[in-house]
C-alpha positions in Angstrom: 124.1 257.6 17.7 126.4 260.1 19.3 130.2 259.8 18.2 132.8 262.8 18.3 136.1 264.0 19.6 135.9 266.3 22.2 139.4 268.3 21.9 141.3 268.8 25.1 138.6 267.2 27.3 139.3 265.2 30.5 137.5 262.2 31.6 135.1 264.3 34.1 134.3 266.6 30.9 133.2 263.8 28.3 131.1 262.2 31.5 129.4 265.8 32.0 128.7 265.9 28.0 127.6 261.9 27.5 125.1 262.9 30.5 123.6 266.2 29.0 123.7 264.2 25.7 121.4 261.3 27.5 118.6 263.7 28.4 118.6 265.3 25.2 117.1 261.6 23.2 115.4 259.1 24.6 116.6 256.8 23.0 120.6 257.2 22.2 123.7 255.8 22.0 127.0 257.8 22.6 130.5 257.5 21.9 133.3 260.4 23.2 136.9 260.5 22.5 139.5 262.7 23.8 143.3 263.3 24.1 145.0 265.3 26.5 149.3 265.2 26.2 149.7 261.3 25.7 146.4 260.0 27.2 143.3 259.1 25.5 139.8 258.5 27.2 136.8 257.3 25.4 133.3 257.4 27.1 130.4 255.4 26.3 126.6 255.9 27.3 123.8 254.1 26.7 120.0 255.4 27.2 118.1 252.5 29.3 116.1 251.1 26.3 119.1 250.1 24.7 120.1 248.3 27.6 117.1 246.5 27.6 117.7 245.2 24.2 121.1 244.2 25.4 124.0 246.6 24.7 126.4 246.9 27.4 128.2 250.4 27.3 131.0 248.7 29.2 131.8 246.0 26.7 131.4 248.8 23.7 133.7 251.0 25.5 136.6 247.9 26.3 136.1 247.4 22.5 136.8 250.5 21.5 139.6 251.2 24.5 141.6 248.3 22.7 141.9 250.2 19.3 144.0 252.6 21.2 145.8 250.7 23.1 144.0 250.6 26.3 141.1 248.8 28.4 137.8 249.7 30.0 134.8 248.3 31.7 131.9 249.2 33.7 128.3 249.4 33.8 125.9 248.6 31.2 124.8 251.8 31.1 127.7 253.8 32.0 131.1 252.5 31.9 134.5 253.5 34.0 136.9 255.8 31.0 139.4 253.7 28.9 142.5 254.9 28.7 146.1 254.9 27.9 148.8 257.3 28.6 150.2 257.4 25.1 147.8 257.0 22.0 149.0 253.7 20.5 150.8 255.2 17.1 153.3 256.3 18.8 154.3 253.5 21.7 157.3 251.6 21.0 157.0 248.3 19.5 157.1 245.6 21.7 158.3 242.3 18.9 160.8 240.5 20.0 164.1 240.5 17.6 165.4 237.2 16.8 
């Protein structure tokens, strides 16, 4: 397992690392994190024997999207970026008064 903060990385960087990470182990599982101004990605990869014992990198990534405020899907193996333009500490709160 694979899991860091990348400082300053875009979405195209952390999928250039998680890939050069992939052929590094055969077997691994990685988790990237990054935020530039307000918005924060996080990448997910999967090596394929992990996806044959049933992770899905997509489902791991939405997962961990939603603990900052954002979505995600994709592949098993390789999901879209989850994102939100402002980390969720400091959006507004949305509770209704009254």
């Amino acid at each position: 397992m694979i899991a860091t903060k990348v400082e300053g990385a875009s979405a195209d960087d952390l999928r250039v690392l998680a890939d050069q990470l992939r052929k590094l182990a055969p077997s691994v599982a990685i988790a990237l994190g990054s935020a530039v101004e307000e918005r924060v990605t996080v990448i997910v990869a999967l090596s394929s024997d992990l996806v044959k014992r049933g992770l899905h990198a997509g489902k791991i990534a939405g997962e961990a999207a939603k603990l900052v405020g954002g979505g995600g899907g994709g592949s098993r193996t390789w999901p879209r970026p989850a994102a939100r333009t402002r980390p969720a500490s400091t959006r507004p709160s949305r509770r209704r008064q009254g």
